[in-house]
C-alpha positions as CSV (number, residue, x, y, z in Angstrom):
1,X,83.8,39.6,135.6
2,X,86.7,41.5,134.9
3,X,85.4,43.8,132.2
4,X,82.3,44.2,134.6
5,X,84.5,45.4,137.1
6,X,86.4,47.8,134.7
7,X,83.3,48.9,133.9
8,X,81.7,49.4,137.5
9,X,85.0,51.2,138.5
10,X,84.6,54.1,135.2
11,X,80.8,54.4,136.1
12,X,81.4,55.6,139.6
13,X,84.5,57.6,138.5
14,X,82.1,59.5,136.3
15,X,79.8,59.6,139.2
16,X,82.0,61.3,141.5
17,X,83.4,63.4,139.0
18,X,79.3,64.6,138.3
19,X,79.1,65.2,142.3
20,X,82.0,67.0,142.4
21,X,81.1,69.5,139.3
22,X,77.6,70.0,141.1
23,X,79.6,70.9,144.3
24,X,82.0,72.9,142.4
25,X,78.9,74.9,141.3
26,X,76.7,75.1,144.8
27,X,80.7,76.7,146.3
28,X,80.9,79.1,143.5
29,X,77.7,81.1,145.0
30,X,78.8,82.7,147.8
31,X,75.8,83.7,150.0
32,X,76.7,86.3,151.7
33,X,78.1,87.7,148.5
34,X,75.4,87.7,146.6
35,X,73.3,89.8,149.2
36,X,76.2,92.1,149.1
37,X,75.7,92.3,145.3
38,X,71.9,93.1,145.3
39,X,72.1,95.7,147.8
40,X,74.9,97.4,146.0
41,X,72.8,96.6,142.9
42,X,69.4,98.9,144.8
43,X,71.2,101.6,145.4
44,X,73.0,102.3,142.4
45,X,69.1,102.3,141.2
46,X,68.3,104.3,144.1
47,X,71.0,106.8,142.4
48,X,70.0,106.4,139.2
49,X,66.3,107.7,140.2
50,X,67.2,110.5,142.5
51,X,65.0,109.3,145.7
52,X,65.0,111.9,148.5
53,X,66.9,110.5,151.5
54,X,63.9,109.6,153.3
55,X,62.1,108.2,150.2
56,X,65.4,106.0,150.2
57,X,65.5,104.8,153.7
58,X,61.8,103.4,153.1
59,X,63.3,101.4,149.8
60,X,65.9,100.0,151.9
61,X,64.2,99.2,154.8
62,X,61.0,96.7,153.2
63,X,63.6,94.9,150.8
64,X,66.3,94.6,153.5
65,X,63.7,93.2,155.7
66,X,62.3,90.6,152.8
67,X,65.8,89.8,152.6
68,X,66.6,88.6,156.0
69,X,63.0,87.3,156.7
70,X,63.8,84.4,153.9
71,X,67.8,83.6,154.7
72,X,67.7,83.7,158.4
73,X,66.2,80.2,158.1
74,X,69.7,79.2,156.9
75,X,71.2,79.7,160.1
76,X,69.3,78.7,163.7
77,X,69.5,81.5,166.1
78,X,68.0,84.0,163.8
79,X,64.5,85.1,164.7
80,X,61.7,87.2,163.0
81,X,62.5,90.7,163.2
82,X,58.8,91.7,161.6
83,X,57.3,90.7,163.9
84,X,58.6,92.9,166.2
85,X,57.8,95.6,164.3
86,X,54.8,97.7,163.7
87,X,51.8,96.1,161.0
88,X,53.4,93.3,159.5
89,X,51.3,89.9,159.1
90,X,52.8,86.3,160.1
91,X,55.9,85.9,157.4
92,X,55.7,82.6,155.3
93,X,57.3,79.7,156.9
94,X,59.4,76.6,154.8
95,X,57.6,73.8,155.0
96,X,59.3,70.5,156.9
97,X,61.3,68.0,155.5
98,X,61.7,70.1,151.9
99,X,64.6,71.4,150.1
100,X,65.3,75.2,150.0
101,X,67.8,77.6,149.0
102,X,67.7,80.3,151.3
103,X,69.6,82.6,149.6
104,X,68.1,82.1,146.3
105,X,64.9,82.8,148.5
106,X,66.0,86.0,150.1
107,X,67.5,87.3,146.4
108,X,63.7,86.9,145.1
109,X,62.3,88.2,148.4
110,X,64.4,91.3,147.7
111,X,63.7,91.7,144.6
112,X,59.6,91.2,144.5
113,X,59.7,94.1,147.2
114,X,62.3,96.7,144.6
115,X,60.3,96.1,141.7
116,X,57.7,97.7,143.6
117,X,59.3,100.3,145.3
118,X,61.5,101.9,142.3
119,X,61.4,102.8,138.7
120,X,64.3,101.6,136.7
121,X,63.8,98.0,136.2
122,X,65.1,97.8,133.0
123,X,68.6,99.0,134.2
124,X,67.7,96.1,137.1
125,X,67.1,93.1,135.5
126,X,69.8,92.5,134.0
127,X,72.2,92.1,136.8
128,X,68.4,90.1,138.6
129,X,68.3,87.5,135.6
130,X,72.0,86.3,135.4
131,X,72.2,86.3,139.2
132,X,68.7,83.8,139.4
133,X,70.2,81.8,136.3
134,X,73.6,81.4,138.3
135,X,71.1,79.6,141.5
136,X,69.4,77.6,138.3
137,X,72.0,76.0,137.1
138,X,73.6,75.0,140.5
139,X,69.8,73.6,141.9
140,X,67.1,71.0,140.8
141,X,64.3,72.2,139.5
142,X,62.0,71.6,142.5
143,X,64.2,73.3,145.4
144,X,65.0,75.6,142.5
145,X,60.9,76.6,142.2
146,X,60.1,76.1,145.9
147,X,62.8,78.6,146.9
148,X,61.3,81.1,144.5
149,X,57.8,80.6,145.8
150,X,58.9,80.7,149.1
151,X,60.8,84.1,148.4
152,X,57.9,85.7,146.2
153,X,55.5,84.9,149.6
154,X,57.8,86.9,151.9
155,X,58.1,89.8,149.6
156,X,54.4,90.0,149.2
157,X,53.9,89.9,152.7
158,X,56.3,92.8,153.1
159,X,54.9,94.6,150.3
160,X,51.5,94.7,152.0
161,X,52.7,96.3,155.0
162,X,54.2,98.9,152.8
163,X,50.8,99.8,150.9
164,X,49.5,101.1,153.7
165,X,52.7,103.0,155.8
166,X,51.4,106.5,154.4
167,X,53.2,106.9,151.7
168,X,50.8,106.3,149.2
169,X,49.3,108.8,150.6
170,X,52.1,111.4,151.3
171,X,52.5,111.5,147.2
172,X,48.7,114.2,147.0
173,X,50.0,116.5,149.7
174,X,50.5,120.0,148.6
175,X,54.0,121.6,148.3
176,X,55.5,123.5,151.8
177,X,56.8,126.5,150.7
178,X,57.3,127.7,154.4
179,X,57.1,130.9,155.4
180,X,58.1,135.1,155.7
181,X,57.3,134.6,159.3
182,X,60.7,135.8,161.7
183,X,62.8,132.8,161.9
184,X,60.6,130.1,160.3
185,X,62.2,128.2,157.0
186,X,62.1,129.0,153.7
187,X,63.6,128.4,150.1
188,X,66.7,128.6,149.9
189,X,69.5,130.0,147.1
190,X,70.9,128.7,144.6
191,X,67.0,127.0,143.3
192,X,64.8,128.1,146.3
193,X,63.1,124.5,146.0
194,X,60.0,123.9,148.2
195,X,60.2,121.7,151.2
196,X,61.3,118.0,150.6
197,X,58.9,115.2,151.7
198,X,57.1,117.6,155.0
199,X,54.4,115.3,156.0
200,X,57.1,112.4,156.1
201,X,56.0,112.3,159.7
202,X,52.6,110.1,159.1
203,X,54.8,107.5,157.7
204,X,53.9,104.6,159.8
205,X,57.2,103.8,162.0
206,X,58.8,100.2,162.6
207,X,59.8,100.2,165.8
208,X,59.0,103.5,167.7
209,X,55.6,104.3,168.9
210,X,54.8,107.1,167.1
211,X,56.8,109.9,165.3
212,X,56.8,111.9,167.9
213,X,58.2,109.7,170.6
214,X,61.5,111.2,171.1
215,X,60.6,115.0,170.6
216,X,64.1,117.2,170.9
217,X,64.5,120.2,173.3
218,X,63.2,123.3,171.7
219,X,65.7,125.1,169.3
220,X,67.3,128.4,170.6
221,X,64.3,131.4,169.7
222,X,65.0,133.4,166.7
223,X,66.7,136.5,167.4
224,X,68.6,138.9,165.7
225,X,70.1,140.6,168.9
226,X,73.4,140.4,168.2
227,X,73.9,138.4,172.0
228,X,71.4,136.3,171.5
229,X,72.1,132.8,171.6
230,X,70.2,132.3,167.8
231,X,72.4,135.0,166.9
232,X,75.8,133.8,167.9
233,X,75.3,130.1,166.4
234,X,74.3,132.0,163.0
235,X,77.8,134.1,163.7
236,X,79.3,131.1,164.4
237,X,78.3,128.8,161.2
238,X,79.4,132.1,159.4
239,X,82.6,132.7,161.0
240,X,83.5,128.9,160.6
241,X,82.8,129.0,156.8
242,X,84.9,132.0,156.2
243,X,87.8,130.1,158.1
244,X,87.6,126.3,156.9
245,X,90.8,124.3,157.1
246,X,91.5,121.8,154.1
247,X,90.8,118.9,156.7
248,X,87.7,120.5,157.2
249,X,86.6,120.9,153.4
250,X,87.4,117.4,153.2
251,X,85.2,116.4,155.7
252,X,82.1,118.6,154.2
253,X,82.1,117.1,151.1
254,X,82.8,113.4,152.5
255,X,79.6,113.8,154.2
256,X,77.6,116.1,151.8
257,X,75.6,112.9,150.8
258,X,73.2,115.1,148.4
259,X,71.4,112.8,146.5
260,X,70.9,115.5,143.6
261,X,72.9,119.0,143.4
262,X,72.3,121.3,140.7
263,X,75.3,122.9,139.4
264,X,75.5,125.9,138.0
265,X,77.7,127.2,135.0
266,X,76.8,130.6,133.3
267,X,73.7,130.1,132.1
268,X,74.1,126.3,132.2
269,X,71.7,124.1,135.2
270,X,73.2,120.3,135.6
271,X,72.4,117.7,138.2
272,X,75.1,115.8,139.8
273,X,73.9,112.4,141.0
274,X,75.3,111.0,144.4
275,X,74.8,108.7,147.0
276,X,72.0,109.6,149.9
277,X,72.8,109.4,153.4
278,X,70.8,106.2,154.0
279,X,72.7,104.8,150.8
280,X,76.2,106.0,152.5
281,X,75.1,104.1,155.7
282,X,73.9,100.7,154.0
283,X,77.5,100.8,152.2
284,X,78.9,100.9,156.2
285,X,77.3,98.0,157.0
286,X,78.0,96.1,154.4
287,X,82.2,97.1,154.8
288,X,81.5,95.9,158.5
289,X,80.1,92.3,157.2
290,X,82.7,91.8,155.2
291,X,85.4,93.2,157.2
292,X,84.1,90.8,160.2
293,X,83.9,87.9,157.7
294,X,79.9,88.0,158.5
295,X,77.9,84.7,157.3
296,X,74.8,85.4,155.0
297,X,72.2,85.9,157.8
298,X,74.4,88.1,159.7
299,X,74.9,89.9,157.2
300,X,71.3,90.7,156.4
301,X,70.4,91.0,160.2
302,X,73.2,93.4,159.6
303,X,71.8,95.3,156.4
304,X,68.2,95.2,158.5
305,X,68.7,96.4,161.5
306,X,71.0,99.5,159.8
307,X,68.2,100.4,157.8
308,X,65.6,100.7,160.5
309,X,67.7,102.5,162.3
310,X,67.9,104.7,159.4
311,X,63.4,104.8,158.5
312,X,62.6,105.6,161.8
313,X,65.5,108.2,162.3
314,X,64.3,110.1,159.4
315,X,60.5,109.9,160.9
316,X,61.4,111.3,163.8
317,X,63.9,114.0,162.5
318,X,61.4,114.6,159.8
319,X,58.4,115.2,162.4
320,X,60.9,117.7,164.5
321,X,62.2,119.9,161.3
322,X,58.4,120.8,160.1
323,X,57.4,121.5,163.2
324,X,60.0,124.1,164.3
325,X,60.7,124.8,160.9
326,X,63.6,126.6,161.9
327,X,65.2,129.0,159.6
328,X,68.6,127.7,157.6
329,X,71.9,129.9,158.0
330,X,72.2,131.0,154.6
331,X,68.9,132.8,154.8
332,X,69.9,134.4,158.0
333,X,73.6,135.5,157.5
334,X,72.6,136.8,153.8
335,X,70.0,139.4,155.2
336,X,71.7,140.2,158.6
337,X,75.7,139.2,158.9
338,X,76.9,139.0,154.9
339,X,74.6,139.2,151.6
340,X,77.2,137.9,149.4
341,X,78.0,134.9,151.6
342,X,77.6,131.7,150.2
343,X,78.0,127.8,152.3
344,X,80.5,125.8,151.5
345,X,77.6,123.0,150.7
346,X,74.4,123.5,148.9
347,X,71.6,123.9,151.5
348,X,69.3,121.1,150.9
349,X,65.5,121.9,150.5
350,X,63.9,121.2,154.1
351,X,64.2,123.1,157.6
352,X,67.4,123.4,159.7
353,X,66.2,121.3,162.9
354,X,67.1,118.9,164.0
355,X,69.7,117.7,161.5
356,X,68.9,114.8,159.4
357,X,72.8,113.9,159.1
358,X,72.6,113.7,163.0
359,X,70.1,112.3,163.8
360,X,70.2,109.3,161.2
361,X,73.9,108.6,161.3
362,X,74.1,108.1,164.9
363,X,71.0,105.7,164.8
364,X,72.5,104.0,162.6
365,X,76.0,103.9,164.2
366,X,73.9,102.5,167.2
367,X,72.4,99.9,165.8
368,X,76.2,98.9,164.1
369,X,77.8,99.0,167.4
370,X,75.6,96.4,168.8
371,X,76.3,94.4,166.3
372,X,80.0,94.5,165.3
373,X,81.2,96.0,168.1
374,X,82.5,100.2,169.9
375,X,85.5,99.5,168.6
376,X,85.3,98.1,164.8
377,X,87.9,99.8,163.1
378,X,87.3,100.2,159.2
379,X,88.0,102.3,155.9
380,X,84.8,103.9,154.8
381,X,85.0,103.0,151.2
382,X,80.9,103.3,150.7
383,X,81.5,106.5,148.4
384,X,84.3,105.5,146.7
385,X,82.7,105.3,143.4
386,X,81.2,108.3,143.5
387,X,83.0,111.1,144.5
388,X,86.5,109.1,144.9
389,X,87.2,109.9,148.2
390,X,87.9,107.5,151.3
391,X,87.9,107.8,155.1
392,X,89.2,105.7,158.1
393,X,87.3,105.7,161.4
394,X,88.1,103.9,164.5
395,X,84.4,103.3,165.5
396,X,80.8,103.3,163.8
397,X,80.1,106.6,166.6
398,X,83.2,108.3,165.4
399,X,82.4,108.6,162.0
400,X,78.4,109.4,163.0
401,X,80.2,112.1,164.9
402,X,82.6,113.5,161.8
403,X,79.3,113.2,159.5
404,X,77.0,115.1,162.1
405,X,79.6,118.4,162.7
406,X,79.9,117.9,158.8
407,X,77.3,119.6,158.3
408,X,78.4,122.8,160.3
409,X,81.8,122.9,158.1
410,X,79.4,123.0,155.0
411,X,77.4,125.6,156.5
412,X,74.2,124.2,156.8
413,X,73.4,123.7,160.2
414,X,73.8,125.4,163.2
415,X,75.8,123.8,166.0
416,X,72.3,123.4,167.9
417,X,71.1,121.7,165.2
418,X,73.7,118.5,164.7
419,X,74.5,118.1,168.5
420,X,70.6,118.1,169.3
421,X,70.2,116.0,166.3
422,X,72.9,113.8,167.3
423,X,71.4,113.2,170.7
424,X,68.0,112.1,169.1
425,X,69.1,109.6,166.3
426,X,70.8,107.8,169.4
427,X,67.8,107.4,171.6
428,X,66.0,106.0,168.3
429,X,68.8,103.5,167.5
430,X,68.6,102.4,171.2
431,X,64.9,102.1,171.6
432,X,65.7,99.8,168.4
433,X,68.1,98.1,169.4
434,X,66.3,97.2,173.0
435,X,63.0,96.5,170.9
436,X,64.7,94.5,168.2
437,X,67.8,92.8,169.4
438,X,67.1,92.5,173.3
């Protein structure tokens, strides 16, 4: 009896010690973490294959949204957001009384949706293989195989929405090479590249009704009377560039957010790889979930809602700039104030109004302020990496606000052109917000 009892007592010993490994492993995967890690993961990819900002918002916006759609089951409280958005089907729902892991689910969901949406998968899986090993190894093999089919359904059901947005589309359309006409856009120095992504306006939007929905006041007419009111903003972007402070330098190139500038040496061309604006945004969002100690479907509601703030921003800007297809400064001062002037930024390839800057970061900040908070203090350490520098704001509108007159210091916008801007991002990040979050 005794020996049976000595015996009993070492089998449950190893027994608890088994239970306690297997919890060990389920706490080493931190959810919300590992969310954190595959966005960071995207746009580092998103980087690597030098997607125009727009391009990039769509990226972030259908896996984001695959994301959230599997690990808000984790939580109660968290509804469907597709289907409060334009053209998405039912999503997948767990079946009863079965075993998931949500944020194994969400992982796949996020990652069926990038491997369609971007090109450098080898660089991808990698970090994708050893992250669904780490799930493996802490699951049985039937929750382990259910929460992958269950995450492969959602992406696919994202993924056909996105096969039909436009886009596919967009890709045959011819280049926009603007025009000689007074005041209307064209290439511009150092490369004199063709427009970027013109008919981004037929992408279908999530939330707003059509592209067009919040149409801006028209921009100040082209004039080169000298009292003009298109005159004086091109004097003033000029007379502001010749006079920058090293405050306002800083802020220029914090916010320059150029997903590809080509530097030139001599006779040497080079890119220089960066972040994109959505990208710099994302990276906000994710500093405000962790700084706010966010659980994993905040987190994602989080990432989501940020990055259709950010898509349908970009329509809407996009839809205003080609159809004013207002002149940039650079053009103007050259051939009427200064020819040998130069911006402190490199004028990126698309019209001056409204500002994409503007408009997108203060969508964005709205949709963040719902969420976190007017007065979330945090330091912006989104671009660390990249260009080494960090900033500390004292709201989500404050820094939308340094980013958006930015653009003036770098002399790429007139000021018509960020405050307008400005003012039209935030009616799309509250229509969102209202339609999404109500």
């Amino acid at each position: 009896m005794k020996k049976f009892l000595a015996a009993l007592t070492i089998l449950s010993a190893i027994c608890i010690f088994i239970a306690s490994c297997g919890t060990e492993k389920e706490k080493s995967i931190n959810e919300a973490e590992v969310l954190h890690n595959n966005q960071d993961q995207l746009t580092q990819i998103i980087i690597y294959d030098v997607f125009t900002p727009p391009v990039s918002s769509r990226i972030y916006v259908y896996s984001s949204l695959a994301s959230y759609e599997a690990i808000r089951f984790s939580k109660p409280g968290y509804p469907s957001i597709a289907e409060k958005l334009h053209g998405f089907k039912p999503m997948p729902q767990p079946e009863k009384d079965k075993s998931y892991d949500f944020a194994l689910a969400a992982t796949r969901a996020f990652f069926t949706v990038v491997h369609k949406v971007v090109f450098s998968l080898d660089s991808l899986k990698p970090y994708e293989n050893t992250t669904l090993e780490k799930f493996k190894k802490s699951l049985d093999e039937e929750t382990y195989n259910r929460s992958i089919a269950f995450g492969d359904s959602i992406g696919n059901t994202v993924l056909a929405r996105a096969m039909g947005d436009g886009y596919l589309l967009s890709r045959g359309k011819p280049k926009y090479l603007g025009s000689n006409d007074p005041g209307k856009w064209r290439p511009t120095p150092p490369d004199y590249l063709d427009g970027v992504e013109w008919c981004w306006n037929t992408m279908k939007p999530m939330v707003l009704d059509s592209a067009s929905q919040f149409i801006p006041v028209r921009p100040p007419v082209y004039s080169t009377d000298t009292n003009s009111v298109f005159f004086k903003g091109a004097k003033e972007v000029y007379t502001v560039g010749k006079g920058l402070s090293d405050e306002q330098k800083i802020i220029a190139k914090y916010w320059d957010d150029n997903p590809f500038v080509i530097e030139h040496s001599g006779h040497m061309m080079f890119g220089n790889k960066k972040i994109t604006p959505g990208g710099h945004w994302m990276g906000i969002a994710a500093i405000a979930a962790k700084e706010s100690k966010a659980d994993a479907a905040k987190t994602a509601q989080g990432y989501v809602m940020t990055a259709v703030a950010l898509y349908d921003a970009f329509i809407s800007c996009w839809d205003e700039k080609y159809r004013s297809s207002v002149i940039r400064p650079v053009t103007v001062i050259n051939e009427f104030i200064d020819k040998g002037w130069t911006p402190y930024l490199q004028t990126p390839p698309f019209p001056e109004y409204t500002s994409g800057h503007s408009s997108i970061t203060a969508s964005a900040a709205t949709a963040l302020t719902r969420l976190y908070g007017d007065k979330f203090a945090f330091q912006d350490t989104s671009d660390l990496r990249y260009i080494g520098m960090q900033r500390h704001f004292n709201s989500f509108h404050e820094a939308a606000a340094e980013a958006s007159i930015s653009r003036v210091y770098g002399g790429i916008h007139y000021m018509t052109g960020v405050n307008v801007g400005a003012d039209q991002g935030k009616k799309v990040g509250e229509y969102i917000v209202h339609k999404i979050l109500k």
